[in-house]
Backbone and ligand atoms as CSV (ligand in chain L), in Angstrom:
chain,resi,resn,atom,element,x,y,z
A,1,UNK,N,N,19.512,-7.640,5.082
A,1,UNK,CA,C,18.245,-7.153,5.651
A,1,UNK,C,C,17.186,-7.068,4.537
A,2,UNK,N,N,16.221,-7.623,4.761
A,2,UNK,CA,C,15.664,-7.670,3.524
A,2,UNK,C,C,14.122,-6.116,3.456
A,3,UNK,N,N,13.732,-6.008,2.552
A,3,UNK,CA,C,13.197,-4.754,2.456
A,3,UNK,C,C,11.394,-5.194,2.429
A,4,UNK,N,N,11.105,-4.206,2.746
A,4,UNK,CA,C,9.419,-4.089,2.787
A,4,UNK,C,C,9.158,-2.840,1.774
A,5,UNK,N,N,8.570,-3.363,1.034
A,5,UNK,CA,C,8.041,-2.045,0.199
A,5,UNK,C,C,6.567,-0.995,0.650
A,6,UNK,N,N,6.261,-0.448,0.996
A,6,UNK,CA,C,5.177,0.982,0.937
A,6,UNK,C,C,5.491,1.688,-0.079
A,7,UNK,N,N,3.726,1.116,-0.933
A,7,UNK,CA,C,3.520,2.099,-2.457
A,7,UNK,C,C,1.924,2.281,-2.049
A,8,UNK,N,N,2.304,3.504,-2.333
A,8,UNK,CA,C,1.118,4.664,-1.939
A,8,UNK,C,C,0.697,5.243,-3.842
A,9,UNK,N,N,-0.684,4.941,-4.243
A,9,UNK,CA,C,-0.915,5.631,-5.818
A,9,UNK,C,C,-1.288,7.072,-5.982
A,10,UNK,N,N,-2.027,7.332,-6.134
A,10,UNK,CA,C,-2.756,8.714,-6.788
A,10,UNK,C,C,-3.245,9.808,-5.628
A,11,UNK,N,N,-2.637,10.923,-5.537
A,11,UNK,CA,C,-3.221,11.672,-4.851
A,11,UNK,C,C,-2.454,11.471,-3.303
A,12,UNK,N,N,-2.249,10.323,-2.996
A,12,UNK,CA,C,-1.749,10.131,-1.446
A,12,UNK,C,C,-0.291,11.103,-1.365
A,13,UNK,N,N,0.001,12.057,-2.057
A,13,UNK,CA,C,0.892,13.225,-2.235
A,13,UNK,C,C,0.608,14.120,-1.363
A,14,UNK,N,N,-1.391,14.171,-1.690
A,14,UNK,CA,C,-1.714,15.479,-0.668
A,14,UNK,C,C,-1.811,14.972,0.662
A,15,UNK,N,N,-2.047,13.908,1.067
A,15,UNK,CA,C,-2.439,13.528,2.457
A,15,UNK,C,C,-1.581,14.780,3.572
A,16,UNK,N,N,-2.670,14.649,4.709
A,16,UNK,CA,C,-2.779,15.816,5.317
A,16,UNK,C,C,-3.261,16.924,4.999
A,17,UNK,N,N,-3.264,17.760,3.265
A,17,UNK,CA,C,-3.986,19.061,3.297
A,17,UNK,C,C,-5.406,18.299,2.459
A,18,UNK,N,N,-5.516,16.978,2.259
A,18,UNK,CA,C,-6.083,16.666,1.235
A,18,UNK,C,C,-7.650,16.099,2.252
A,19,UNK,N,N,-8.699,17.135,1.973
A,19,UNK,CA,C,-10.194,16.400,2.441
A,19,UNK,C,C,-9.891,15.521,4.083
A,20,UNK,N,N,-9.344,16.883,5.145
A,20,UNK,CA,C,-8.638,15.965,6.262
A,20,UNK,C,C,-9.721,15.567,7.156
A,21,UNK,N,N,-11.125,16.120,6.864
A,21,UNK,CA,C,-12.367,15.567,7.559
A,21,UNK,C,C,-12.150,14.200,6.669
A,22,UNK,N,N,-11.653,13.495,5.869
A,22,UNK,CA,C,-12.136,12.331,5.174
A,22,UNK,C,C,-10.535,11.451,5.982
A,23,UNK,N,N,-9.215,12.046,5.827
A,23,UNK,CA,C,-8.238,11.642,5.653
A,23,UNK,C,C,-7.327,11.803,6.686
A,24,UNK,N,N,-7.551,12.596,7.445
A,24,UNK,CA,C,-6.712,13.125,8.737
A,24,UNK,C,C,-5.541,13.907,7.905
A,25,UNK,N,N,-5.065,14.437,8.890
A,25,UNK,CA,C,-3.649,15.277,9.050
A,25,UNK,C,C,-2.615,15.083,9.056
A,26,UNK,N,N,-1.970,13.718,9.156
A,26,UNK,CA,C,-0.870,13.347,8.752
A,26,UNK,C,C,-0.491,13.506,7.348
A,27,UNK,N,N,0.932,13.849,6.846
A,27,UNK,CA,C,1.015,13.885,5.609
A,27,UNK,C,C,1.663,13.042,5.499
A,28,UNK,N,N,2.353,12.742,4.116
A,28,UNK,CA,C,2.972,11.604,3.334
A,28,UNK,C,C,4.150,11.037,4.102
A,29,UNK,N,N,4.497,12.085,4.759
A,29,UNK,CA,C,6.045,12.120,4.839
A,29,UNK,C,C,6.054,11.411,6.529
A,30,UNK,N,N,4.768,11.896,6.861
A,30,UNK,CA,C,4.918,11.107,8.476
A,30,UNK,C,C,4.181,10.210,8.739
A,31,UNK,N,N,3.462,9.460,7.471
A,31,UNK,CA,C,3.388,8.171,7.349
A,31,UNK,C,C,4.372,7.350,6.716
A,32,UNK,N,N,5.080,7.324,5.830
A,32,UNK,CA,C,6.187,7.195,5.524
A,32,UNK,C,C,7.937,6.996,6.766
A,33,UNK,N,N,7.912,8.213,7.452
A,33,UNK,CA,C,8.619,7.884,8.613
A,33,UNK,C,C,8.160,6.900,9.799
A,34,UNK,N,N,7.022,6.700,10.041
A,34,UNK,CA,C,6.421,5.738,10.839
A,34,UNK,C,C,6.320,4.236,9.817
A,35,UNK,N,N,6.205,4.321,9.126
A,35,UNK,CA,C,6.559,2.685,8.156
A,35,UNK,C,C,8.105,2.901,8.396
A,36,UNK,N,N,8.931,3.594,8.440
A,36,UNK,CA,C,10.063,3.884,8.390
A,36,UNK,C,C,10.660,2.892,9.757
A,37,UNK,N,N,10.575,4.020,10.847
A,37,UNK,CA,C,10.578,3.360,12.259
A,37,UNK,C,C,10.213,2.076,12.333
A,38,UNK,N,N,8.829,1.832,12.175
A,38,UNK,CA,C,8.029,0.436,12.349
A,38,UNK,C,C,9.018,-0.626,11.910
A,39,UNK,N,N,9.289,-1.043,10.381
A,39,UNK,CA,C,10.104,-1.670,9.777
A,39,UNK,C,C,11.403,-1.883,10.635
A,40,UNK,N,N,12.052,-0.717,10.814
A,40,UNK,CA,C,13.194,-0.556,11.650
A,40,UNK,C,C,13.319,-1.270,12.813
A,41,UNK,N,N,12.159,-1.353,13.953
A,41,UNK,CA,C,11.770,-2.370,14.720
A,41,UNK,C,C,11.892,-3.409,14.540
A,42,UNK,N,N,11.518,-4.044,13.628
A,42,UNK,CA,C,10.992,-5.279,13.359
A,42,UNK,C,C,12.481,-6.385,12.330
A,43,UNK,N,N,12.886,-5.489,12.081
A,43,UNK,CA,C,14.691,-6.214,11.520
A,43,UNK,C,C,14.625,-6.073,10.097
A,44,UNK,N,N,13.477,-4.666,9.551
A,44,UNK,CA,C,13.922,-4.925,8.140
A,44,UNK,C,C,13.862,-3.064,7.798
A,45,UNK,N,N,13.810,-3.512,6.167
A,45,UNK,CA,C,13.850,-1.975,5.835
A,45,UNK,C,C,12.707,-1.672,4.759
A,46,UNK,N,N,12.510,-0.277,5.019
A,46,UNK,CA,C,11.256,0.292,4.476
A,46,UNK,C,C,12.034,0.947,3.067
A,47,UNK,N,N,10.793,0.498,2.054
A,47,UNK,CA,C,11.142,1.633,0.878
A,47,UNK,C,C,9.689,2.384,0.420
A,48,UNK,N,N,9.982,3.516,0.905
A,48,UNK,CA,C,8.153,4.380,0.403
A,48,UNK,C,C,8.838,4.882,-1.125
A,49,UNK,N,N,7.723,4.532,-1.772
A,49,UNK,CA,C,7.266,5.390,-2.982
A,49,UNK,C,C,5.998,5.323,-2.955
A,50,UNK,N,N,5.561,6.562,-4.042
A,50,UNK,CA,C,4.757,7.304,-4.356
A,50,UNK,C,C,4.274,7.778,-5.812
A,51,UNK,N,N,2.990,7.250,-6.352
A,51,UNK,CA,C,3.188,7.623,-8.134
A,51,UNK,C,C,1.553,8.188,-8.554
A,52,UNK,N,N,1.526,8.662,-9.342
A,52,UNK,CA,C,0.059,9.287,-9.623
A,52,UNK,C,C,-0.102,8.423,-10.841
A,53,UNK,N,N,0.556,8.112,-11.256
A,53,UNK,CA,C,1.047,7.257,-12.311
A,53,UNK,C,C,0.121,5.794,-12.272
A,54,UNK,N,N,0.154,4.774,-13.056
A,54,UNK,CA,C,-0.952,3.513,-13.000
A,54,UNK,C,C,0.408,2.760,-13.310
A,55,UNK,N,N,0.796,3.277,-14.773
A,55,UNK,CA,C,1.754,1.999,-15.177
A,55,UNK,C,C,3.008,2.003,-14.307
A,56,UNK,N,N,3.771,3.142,-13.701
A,56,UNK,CA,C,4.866,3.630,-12.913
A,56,UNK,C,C,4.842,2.474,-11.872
A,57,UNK,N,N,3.342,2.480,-11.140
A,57,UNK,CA,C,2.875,1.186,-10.077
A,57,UNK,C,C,2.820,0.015,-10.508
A,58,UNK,N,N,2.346,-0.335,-11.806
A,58,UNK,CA,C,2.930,-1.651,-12.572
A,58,UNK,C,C,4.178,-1.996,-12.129
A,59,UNK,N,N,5.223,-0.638,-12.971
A,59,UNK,CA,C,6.433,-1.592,-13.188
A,59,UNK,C,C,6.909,-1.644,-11.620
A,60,UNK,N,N,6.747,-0.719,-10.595
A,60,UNK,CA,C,7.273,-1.492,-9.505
A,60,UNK,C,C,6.677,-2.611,-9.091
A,61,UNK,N,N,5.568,-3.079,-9.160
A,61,UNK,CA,C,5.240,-4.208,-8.345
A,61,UNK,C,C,6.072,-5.377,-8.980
A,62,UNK,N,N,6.266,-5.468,-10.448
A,62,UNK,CA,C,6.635,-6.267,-11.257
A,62,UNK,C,C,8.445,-6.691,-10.500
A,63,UNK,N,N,8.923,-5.368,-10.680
A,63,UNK,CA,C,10.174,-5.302,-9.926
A,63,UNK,C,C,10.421,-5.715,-8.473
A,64,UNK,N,N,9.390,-5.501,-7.913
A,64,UNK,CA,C,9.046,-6.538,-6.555
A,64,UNK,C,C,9.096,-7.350,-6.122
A,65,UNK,N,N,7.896,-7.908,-7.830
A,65,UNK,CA,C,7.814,-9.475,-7.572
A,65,UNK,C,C,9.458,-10.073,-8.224
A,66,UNK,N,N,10.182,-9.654,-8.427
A,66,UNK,CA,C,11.688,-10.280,-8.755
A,66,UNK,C,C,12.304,-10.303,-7.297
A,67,UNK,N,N,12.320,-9.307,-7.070
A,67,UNK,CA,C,12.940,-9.105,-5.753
A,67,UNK,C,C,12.902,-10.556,-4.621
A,68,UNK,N,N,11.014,-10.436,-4.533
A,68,UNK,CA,C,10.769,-11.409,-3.736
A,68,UNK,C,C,10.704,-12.830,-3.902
A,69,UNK,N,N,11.126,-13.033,-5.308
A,69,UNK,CA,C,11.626,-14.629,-5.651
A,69,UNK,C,C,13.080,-14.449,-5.005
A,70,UNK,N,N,13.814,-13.493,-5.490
A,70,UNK,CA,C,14.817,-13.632,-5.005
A,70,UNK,C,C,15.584,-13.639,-3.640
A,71,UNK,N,N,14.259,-13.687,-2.614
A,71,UNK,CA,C,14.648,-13.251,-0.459
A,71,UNK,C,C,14.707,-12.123,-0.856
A,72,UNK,N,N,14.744,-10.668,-1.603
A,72,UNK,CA,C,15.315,-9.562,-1.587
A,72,UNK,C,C,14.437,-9.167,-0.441
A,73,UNK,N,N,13.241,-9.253,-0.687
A,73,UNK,CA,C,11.850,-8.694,-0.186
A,73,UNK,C,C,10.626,-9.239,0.357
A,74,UNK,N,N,9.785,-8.689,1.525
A,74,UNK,CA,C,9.158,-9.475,1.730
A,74,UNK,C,C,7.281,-9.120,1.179
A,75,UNK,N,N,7.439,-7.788,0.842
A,75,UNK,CA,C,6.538,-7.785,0.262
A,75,UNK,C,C,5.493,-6.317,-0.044
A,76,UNK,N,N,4.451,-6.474,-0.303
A,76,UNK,CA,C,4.106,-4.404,-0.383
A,76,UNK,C,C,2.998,-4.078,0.282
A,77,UNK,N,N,3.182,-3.151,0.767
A,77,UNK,CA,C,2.172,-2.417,1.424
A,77,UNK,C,C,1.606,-1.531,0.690
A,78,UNK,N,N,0.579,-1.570,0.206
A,78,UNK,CA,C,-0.262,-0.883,-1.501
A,78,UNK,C,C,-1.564,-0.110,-0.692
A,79,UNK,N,N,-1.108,1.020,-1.164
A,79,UNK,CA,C,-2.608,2.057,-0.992
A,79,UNK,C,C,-2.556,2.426,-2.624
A,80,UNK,N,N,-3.429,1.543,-3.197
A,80,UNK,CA,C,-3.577,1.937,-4.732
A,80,UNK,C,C,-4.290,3.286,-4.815
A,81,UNK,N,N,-5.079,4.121,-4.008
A,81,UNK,CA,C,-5.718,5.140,-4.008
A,81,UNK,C,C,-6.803,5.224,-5.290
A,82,UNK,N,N,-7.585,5.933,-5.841
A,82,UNK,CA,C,-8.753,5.576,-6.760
A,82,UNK,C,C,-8.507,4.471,-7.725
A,83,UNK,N,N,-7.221,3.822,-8.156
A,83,UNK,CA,C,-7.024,2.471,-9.076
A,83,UNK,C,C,-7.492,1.310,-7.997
A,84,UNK,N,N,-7.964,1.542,-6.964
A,84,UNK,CA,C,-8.282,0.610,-6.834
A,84,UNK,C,C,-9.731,0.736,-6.908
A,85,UNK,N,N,-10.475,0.812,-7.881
A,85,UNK,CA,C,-11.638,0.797,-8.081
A,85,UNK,C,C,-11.511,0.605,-9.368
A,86,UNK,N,N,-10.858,0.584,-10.097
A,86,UNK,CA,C,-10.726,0.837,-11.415
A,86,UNK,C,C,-9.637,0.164,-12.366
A,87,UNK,N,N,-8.462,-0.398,-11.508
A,87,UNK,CA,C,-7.130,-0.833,-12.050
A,87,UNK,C,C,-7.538,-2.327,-12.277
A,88,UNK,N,N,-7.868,-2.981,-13.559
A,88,UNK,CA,C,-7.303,-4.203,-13.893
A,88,UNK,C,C,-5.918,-4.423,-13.999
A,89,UNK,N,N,-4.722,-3.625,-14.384
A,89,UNK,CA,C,-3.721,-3.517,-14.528
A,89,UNK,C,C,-3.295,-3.975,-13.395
A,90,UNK,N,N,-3.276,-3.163,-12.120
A,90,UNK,CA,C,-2.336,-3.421,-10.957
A,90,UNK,C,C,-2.414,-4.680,-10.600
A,91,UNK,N,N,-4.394,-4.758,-10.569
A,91,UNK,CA,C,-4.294,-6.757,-10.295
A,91,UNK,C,C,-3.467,-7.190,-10.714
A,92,UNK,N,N,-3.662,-7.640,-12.149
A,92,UNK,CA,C,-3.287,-8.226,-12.627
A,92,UNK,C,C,-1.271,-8.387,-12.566
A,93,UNK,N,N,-0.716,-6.967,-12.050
A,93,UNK,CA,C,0.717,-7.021,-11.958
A,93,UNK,C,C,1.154,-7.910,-10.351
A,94,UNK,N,N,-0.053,-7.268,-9.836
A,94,UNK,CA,C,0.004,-8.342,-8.260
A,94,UNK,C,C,0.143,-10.015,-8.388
A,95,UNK,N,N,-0.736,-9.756,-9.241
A,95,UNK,CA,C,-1.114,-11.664,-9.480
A,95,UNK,C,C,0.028,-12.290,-10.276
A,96,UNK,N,N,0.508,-11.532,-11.681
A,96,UNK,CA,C,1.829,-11.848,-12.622
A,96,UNK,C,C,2.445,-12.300,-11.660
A,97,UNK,N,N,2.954,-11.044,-10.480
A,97,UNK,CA,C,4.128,-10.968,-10.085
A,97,UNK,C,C,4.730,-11.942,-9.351
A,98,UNK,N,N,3.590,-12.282,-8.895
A,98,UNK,CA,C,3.396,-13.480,-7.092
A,98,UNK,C,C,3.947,-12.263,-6.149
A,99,UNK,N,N,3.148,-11.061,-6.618
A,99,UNK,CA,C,3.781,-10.042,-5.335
A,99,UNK,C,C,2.551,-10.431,-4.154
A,100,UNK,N,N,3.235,-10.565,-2.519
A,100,UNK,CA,C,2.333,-10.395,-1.253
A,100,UNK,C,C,1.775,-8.829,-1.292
A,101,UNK,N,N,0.989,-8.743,-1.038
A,101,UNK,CA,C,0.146,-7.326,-0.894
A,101,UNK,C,C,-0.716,-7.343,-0.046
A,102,UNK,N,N,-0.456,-6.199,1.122
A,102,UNK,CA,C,-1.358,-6.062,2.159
A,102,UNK,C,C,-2.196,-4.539,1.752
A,103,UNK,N,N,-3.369,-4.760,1.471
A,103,UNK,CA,C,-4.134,-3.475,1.210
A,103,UNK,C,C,-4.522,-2.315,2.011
A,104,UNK,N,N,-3.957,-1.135,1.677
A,104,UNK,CA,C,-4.689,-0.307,2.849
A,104,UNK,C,C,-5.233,0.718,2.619
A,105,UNK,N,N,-6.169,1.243,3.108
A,105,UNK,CA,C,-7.126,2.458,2.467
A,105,UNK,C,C,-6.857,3.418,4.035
A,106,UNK,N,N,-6.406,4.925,4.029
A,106,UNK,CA,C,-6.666,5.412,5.212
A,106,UNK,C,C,-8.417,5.560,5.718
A,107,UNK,N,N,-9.125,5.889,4.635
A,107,UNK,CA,C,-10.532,6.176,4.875
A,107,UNK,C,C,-10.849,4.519,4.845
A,108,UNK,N,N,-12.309,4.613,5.697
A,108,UNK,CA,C,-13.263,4.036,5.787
A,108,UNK,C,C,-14.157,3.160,4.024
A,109,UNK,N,N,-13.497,2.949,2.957
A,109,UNK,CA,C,-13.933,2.900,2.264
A,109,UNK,C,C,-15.725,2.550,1.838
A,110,UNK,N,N,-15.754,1.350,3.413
A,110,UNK,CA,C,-17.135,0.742,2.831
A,110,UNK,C,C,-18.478,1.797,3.551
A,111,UNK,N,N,-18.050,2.571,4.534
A,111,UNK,CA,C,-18.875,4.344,4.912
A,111,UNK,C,C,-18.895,5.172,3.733
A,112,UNK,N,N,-18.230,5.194,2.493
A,112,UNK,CA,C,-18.231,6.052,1.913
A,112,UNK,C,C,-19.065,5.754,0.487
A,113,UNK,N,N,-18.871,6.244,-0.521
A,113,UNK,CA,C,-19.783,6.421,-1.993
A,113,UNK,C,C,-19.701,4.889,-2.114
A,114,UNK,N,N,-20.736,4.089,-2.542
A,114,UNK,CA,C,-21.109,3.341,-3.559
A,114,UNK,C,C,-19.658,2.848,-4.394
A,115,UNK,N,N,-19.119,3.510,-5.036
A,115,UNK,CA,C,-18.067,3.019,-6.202
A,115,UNK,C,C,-16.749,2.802,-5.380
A,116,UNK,N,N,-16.830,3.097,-3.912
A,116,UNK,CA,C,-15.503,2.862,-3.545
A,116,UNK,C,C,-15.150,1.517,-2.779
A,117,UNK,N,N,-16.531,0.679,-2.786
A,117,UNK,CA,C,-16.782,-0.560,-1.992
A,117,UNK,C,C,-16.332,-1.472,-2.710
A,118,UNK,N,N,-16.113,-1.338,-4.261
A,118,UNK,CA,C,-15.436,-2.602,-5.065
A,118,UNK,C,C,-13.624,-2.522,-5.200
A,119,UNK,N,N,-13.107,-3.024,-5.191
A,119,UNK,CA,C,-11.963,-3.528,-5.372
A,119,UNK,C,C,-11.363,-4.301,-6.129
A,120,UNK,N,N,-10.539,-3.804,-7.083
A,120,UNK,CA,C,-10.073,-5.236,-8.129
A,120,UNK,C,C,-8.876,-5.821,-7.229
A,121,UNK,N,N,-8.290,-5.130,-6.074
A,121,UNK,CA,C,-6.711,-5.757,-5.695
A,121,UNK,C,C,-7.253,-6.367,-4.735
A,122,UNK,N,N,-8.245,-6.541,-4.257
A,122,UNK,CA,C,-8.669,-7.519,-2.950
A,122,UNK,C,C,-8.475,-8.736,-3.151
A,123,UNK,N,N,-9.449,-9.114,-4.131
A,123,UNK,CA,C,-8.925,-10.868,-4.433
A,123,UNK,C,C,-7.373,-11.154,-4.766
A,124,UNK,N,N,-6.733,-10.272,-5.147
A,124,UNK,CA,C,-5.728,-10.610,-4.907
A,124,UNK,C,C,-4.514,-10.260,-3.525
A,125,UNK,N,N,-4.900,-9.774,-2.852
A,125,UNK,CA,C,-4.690,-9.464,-1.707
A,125,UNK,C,C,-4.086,-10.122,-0.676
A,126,UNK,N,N,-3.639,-10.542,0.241
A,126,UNK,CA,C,-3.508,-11.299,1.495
A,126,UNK,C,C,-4.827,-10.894,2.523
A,127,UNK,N,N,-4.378,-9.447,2.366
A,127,UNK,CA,C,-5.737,-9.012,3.300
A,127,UNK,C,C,-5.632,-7.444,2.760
A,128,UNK,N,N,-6.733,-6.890,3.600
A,128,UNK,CA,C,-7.289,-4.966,3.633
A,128,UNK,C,C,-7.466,-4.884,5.131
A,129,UNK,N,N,-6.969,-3.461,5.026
A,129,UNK,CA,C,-7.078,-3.018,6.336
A,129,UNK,C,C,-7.536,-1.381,5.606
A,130,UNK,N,N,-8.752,-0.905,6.354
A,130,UNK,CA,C,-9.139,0.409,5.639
A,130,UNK,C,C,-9.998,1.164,7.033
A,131,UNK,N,N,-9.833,2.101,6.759
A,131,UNK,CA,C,-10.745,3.126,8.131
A,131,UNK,C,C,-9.831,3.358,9.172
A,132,UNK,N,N,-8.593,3.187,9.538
A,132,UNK,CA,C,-7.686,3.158,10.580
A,132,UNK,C,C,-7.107,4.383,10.702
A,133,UNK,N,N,-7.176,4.982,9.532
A,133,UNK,CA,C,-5.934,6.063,9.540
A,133,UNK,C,C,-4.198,5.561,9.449
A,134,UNK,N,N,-3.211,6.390,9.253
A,134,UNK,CA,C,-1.861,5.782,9.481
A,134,UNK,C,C,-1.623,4.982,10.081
A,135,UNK,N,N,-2.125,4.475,11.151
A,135,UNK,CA,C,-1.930,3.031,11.599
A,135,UNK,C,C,-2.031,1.978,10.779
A,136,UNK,N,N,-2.904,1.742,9.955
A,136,UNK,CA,C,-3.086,0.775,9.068
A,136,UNK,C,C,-1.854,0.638,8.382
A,137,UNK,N,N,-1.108,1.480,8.246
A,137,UNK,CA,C,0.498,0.894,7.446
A,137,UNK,C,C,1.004,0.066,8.920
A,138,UNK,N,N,1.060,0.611,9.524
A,138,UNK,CA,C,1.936,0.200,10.531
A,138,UNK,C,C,1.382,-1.858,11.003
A,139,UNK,N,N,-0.062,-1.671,10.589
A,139,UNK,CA,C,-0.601,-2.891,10.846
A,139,UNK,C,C,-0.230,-3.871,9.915
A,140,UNK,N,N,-0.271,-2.951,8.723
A,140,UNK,CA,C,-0.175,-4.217,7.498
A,140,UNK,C,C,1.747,-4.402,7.262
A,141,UNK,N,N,1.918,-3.686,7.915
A,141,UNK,CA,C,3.616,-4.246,7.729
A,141,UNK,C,C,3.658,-5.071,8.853
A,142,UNK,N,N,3.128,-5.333,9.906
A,142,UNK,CA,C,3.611,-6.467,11.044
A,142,UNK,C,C,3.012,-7.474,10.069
A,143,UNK,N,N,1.682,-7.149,9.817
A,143,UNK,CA,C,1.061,-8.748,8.915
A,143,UNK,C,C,2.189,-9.047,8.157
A,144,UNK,N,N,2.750,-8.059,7.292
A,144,UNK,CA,C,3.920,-9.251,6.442
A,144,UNK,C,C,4.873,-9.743,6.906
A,145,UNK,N,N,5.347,-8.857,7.526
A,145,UNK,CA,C,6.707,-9.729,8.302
A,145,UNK,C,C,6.332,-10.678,9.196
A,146,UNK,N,N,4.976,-10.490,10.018
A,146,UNK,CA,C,4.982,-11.578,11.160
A,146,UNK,C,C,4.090,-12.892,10.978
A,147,UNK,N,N,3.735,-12.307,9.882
A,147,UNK,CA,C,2.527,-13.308,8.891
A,147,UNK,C,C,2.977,-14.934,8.484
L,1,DQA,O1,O,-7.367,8.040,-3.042
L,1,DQA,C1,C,-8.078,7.366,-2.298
L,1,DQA,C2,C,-7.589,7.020,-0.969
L,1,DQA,C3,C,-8.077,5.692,-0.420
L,1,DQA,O2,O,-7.321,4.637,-0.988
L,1,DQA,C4,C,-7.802,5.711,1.110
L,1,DQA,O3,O,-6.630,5.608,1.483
L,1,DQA,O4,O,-8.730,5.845,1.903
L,1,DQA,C5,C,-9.553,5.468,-0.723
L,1,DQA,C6,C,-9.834,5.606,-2.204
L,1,DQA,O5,O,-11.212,5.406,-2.467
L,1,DQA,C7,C,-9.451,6.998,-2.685
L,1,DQA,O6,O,-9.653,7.104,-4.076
């Protein structure tokens, strides 16, 4: 059975108590069980992590991209959270890696401040899905598997 990764970066710890006029009320753990389920549906398996960390998200994607030379995996579901405004690094581990990456922002990014409309992981991306709320995992994992 091969695995789907969900990596969530900085801060997506607090989701639910965190700015829930911006973010809603779901927390980590029941977005996480719904990638959980979803995956489960669909004939594969979910692995959530979670890092506040920049390089921590490096080395998994890196470890990813092994995976997914190898069939292990089919690919990640990345809420880089503020690195993605800011991370040359992660690109660049996306792009090393030949990791698939479906982008997802729960907020609305391009409604919000000025600095949150750029993206370094887009171009490398498959696609973004942002403003949905928890659904957007659930969307960007059919894109990989059914993609
Ligand atoms: O931490 C986050 C969360 C976010 O990625 C989102 O899911 O909407 C949007 C980012 O701008 C912000 O820094």
């Amino acid at each position: 059975m091969r695995t789907i990764h969900i990596l969530n970066g900085p801060n997506l710890n607090l989701l639910g108590t965190r700015e829930p006029g911006v973010y809603g009320t779901a927390t980590l753990a029941d977005v996480e069980q719904r990638c959980a389920d979803v995956a489960t549906a669909l004939g594969c398996r979910a692995e959530c992590r979670q890092s506040n960390h920049e390089g921590r998200l490096v080395d998994w994607l890196q470890e990813i991209g092994r995976e997914v030379a190898e069939g292990r995996s089919i690919g990640v579901v990345l809420n880089p959270g503020a690195y993605t405004h800011t991370s040359v690094a992660i690109r660049d581990a996306i792009a090393g890696a030949q990791v698939p990456v479906v982008e997802i922002h729960v907020s609305n990014v391009h409604a919000r401040e000025e600095f949150r409309r750029h993206s370094y992981v887009t171009p490398v991306a498959r696609g973004v899905i942002a403003g949905l709320g928890p659904i957007g995992y659930e969307l960007a994992i059919r894109a990989l598997v059914e993609g």
